[in-house]
LOTIBA-260478 format. One line per field, with one value per residue (C-alpha): residue in three letters; x, y, z. Coordinates in steps of 0.05 Angstrom, whole numbers. Layout:
% LOTIBA-260478
code: (ALA|...)
x: (X|...)
y: (Y|...)
z: (Z|...)
This chain:
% LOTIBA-260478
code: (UNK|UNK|UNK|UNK|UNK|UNK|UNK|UNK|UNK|UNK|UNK|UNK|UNK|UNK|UNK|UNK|UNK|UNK|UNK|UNK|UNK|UNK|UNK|UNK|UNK|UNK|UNK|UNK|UNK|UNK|UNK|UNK|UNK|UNK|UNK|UNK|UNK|UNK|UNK|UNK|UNK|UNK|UNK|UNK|UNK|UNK|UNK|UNK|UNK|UNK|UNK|UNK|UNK|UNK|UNK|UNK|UNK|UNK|UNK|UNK|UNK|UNK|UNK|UNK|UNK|UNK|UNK|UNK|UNK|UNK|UNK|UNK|UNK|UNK|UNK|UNK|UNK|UNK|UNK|UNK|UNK|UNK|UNK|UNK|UNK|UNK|UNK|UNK|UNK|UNK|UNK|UNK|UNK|UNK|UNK|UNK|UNK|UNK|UNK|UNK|UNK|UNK|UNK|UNK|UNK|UNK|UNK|UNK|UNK|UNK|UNK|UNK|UNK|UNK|UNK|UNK|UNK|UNK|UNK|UNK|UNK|UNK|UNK|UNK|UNK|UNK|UNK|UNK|UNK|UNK|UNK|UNK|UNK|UNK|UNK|UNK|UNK|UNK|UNK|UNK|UNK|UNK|UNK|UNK|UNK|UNK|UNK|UNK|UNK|UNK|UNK|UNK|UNK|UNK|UNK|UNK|UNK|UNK|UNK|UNK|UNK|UNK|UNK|UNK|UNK|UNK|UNK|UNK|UNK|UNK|UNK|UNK|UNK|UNK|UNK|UNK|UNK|UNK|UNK|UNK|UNK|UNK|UNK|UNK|UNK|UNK|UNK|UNK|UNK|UNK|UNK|UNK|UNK|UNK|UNK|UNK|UNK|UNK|UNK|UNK|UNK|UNK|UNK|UNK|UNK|UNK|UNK|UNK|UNK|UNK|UNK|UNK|UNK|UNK|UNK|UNK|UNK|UNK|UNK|UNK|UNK|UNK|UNK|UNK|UNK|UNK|UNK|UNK|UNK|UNK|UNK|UNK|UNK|UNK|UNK|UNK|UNK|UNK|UNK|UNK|UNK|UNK|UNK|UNK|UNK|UNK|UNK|UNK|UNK|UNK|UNK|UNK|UNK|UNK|UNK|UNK|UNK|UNK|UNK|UNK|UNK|UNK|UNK|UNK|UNK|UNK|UNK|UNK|UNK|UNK|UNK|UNK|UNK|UNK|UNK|UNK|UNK|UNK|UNK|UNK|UNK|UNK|UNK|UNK|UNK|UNK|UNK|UNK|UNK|UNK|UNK|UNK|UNK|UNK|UNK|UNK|UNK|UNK|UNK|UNK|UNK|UNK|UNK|UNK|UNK|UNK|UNK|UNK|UNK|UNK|UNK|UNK|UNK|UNK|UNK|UNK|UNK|UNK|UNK|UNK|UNK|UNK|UNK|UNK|UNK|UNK|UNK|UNK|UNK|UNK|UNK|UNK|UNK|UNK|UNK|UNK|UNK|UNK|UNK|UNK|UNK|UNK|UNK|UNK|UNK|UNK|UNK|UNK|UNK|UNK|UNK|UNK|UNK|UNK|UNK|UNK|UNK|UNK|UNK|UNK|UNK|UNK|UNK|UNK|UNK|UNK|UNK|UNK|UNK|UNK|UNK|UNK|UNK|UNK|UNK|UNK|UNK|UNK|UNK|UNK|UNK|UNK|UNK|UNK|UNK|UNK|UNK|UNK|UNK|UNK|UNK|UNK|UNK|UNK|UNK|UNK|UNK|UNK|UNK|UNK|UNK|UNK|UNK|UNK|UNK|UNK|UNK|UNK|UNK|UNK|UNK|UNK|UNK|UNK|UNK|UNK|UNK|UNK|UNK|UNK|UNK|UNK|UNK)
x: (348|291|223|167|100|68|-13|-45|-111|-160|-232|-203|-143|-175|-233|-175|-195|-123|-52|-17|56|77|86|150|176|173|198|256|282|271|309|374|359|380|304|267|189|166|92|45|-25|-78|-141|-213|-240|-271|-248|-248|-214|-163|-149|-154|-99|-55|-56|-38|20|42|47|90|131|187|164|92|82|16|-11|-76|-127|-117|-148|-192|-263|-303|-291|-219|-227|-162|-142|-194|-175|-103|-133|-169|-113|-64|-113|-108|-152|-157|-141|-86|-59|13|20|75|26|-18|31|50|-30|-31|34|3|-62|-33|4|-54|-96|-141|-184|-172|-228|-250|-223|-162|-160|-184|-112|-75|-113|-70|-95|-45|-12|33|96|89|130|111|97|124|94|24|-38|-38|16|63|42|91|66|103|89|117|133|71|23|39|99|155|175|146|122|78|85|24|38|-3|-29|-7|56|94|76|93|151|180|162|201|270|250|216|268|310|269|269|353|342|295|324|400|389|435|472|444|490|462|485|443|459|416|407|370|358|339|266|282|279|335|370|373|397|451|476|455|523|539|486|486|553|533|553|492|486|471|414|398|328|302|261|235|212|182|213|289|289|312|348|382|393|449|436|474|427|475|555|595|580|651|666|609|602|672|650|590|632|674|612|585|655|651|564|588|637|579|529|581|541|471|493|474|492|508|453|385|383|347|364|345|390|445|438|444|511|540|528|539|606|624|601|551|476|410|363|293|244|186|119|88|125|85|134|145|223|226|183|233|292|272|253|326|345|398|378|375|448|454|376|355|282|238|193|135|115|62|24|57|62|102|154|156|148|189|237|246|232|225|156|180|217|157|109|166|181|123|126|147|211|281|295|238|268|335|313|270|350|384|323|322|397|398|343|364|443|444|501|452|386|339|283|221|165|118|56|33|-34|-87|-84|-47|-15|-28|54|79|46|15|85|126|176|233|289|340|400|443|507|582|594|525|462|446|378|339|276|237|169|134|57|35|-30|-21|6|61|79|97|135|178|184|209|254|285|299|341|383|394|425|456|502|514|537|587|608|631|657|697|668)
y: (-315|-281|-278|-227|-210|-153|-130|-73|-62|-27|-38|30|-18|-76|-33|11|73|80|45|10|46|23|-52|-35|19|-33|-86|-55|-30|-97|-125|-73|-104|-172|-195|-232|-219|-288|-250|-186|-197|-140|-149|-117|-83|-150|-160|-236|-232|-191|-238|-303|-275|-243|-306|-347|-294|-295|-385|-380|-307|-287|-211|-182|-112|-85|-20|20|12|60|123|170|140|90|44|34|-34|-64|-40|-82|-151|-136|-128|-198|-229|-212|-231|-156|-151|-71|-7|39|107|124|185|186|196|233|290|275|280|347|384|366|391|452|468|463|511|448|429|357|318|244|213|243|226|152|143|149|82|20|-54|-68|-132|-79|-35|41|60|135|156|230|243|233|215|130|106|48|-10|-78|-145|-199|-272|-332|-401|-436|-386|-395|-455|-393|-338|-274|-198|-158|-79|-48|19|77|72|146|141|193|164|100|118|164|95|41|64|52|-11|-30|-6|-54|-116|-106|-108|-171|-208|-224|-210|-252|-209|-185|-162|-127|-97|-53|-35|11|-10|32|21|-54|-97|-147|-204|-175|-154|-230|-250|-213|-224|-306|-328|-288|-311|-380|-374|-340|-380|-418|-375|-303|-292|-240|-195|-166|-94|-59|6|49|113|84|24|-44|-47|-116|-130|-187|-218|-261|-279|-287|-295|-250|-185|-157|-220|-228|-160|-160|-227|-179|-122|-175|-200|-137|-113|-168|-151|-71|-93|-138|-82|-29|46|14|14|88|76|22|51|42|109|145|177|252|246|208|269|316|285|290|372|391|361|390|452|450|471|450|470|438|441|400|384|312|313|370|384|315|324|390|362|301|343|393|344|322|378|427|420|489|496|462|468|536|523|496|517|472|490|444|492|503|577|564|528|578|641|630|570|601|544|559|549|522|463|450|448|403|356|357|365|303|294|299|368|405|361|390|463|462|438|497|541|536|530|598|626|602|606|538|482|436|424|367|368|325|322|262|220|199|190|169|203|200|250|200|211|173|112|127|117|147|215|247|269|315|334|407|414|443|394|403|369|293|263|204|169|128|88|58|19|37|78|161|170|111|136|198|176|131|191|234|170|159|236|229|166|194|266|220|179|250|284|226|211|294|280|215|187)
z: (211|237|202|199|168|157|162|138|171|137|99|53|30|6|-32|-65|-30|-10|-33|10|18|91|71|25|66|130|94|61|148|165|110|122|197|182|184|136|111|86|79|73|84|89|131|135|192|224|296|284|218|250|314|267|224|268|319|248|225|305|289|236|242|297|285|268|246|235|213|209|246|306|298|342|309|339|274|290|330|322|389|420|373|395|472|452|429|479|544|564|635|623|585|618|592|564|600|545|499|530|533|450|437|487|446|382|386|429|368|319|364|378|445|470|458|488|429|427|514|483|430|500|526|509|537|592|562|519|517|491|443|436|369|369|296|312|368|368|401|375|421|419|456|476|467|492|464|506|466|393|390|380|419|380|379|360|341|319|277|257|184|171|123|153|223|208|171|232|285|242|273|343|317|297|362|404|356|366|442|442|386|363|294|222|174|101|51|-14|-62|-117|-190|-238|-305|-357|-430|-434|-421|-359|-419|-451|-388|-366|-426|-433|-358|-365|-355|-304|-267|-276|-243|-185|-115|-89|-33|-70|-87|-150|-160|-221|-191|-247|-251|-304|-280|-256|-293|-261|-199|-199|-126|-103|-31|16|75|147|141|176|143|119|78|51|29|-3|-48|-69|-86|-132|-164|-181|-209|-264|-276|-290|-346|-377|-377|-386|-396|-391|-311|-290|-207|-156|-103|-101|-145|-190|-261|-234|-179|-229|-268|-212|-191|-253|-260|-194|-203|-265|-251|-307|-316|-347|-376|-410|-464|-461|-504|-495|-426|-391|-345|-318|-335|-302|-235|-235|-232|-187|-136|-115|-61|-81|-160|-158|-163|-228|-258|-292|-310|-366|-419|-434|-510|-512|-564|-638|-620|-565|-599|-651|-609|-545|-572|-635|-670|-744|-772|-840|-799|-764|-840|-869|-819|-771|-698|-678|-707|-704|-739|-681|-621|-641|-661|-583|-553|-590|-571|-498|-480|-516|-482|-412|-421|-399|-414|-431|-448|-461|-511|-521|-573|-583|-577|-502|-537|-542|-607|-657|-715|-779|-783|-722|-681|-607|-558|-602|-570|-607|-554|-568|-520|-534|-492|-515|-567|-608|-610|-606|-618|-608|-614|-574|-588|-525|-531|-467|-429|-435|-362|-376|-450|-413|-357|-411|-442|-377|-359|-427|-440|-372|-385|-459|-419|-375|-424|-465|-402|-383|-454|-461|-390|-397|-347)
């Protein structure tokens, strides 16, 4: 199997000026390619720390990828370490480029400039592979096994995440032509509902039974929960994909309803599925939320055709007003309880016409209501068969309380939708 690493170049990385999204994104193509990252480094803008590392990653890796480092300023120098590194004699230009950087700035209503005339000047020890997103072109070099013990490449990538994004396929394209590449099988289920302790207790056995050559991830996630990824690395890929299917056949019956897809999925999009096919609609009502349920929902394309809208009552008067939430429910039993999480379900499936709604009132923090500790979020869920509620107590910051909040309101519409469904 072949192995890779991947460098992010960039002083505005290691500082925290910017987060690092291209590693993940790059690693999860080259995993679906059959290749393996055994490491992700990021490196400063030093042109010796850059060669020193890169001629060290280049030792011990089949495949490099790099990003950042390549823009129109003067402080971009990786171009040069990679000209270093590679014994490039001179600096040619992709007229390939060239012609990218020319459309691009046509289209903007821009003048070419000398550093935009510079991103088309590669050293001459590369191949171009034209970015078609952006100005600095995707530049791959080839090394042989007298240079660094293997035979291995190099691709350097724009830092821009769209950019680098968009160049990954061809990467990937050329890695295929160069290199015969082993089989990975995964397979991917979505669990919601219980902490990774729990989670691996509950699956132990099945687990410890596992064949020697799968290999199982715990990948949690505060807003989809854990993804529990099962891997065979080479094999030929329709057997081995078939003893996966078998394996995750028996892990669905452990987990039963706490399994919400088998995809790398999300609980919006879950959700989504489940209206659009039953011809059913949505609607929400949210306090200590914001909104965040609403933005969540609306941000899987063609929601539209199941979602209605939202009412964020964050104030008392907007509960009572627009939700029609009764004041003497809200004096009794507070705002964050069950009675006003039900009475805010009722209220804005009536108001919207909607076939269901979800409802949440709580505590992101960091204060508190002398009732009810910090974390804690009262959920309520309307639909044709009446109201269910729930609550919910997290100890986390503000911005996490309220994405448990978010996530938990959507796995609790979730398992209401498929239980009225019999699904």
């Amino acid at each position: 199997m072949k192995c890779a690493s991947i460098c992010t170049i960039g002083d505005e990385i290691l500082i925290g000026q910017i987060t690092d999204t291209n590693s993940g994104m790059i690693s999860r193509a080259l995993g679906e390619a059959g290749i393996r990252v055994t490491r992700m480094l990021s490196i400063g803008d030093s042109r010796d720390e850059i060669i020193r590392n890169l001629r060290n990653e280049l030792k011990n890796n089949d495949i490099v990828i790099t990003t950042g480092g390549l823009g129109p300023t003067k402080d971009d120098i990786t171009k040069a370490a990679l000209a270093e590194l590679s014994g490039s004699e001179k600096s040619v230009c992709s007229e390939a480029q060239l012609e990218i950087i020319r459309s691009i700035l046509h289209d903007r209503g821009l003048d070419m400039l000398d550093v935009n005339l510079q991103q088309a000047m590669v050293p001459d020890s590369c191949e171009v592979i034209p970015n078609r997103l952006g100005t600095a072109p995707v530049m791959a070099f080839r090394f042989g096994e007298d240079r660094f013990g293997r035979r291995a490449s190099l691709y350097a990538l724009p830092g821009v995440p769209f950019e680098a994004a968009g160049a990954i396929r061809d990467v990937i394209g050329d890695i295929r032509r160069h290199y015969e590449l082993s089989s990975i099988s995964h397979r991917n289920v979505m669990v919601y509902g219980l902490a990774e302790s729990a989670l691996s207790k509950k699956i132990e056995n099945w687990e410890s039974s596992l064949p020697s050559d799968m290999h199982l991830a715990y990948l949690p996630d505060p807003l989809t929960g854990i993804r529990l990824r099962l891997s065979i690395y080479g094999g030929e890929k329709n057997d081995e994909e078939a003893r996966l299917d078998s394996e995750i056949t028996a892990l669905k019956e452990i987990l039963g309803d706490l399994v919400y897809s088998d995809d790398d999925d999300s609980l919006e999009r879950t959700v989504g599925r489940l209206l659009k096919s039953s011809g059913r609609t949505l609607s929400a009502a949210e306090s200590c939320t914001g909104g965040e349920i609403s933005q969540l929902i609306s941000s899987v394309p063609g929601a539209s055709a199941y979602y209605l809208g939202s009412v964020t009552s964050y104030a008392v008067e907007v509960k009572e007003k627009v939700l029609g939430v009764p004041a003497d429910t809200i004096g009794r039993f507070g705002v964050v309880s069950r009675e006003v999480a039900e009475a805010m379900a009722f209220g804005v499936r009536r108001l919207l016409g909607s076939d269901y709604s979800v409802s949440t009132t709580g505590l992101a923090g960091p204060g508190g209501d002398g009732a009810n500790p910090v974390g804690t979020v009262w959920v309520g869920v309307a639909g044709p068969n009446g109201c269910d509620t729930r609550k919910f107590v997290f100890h986390n910051d503000r911005k996490r309380n309220i994405e448990r909040f978010a996530s938990s309101a959507l796995d609790f519409l979730r398992r209401t939708i498929e239980n009225d469904l019999n699904v």
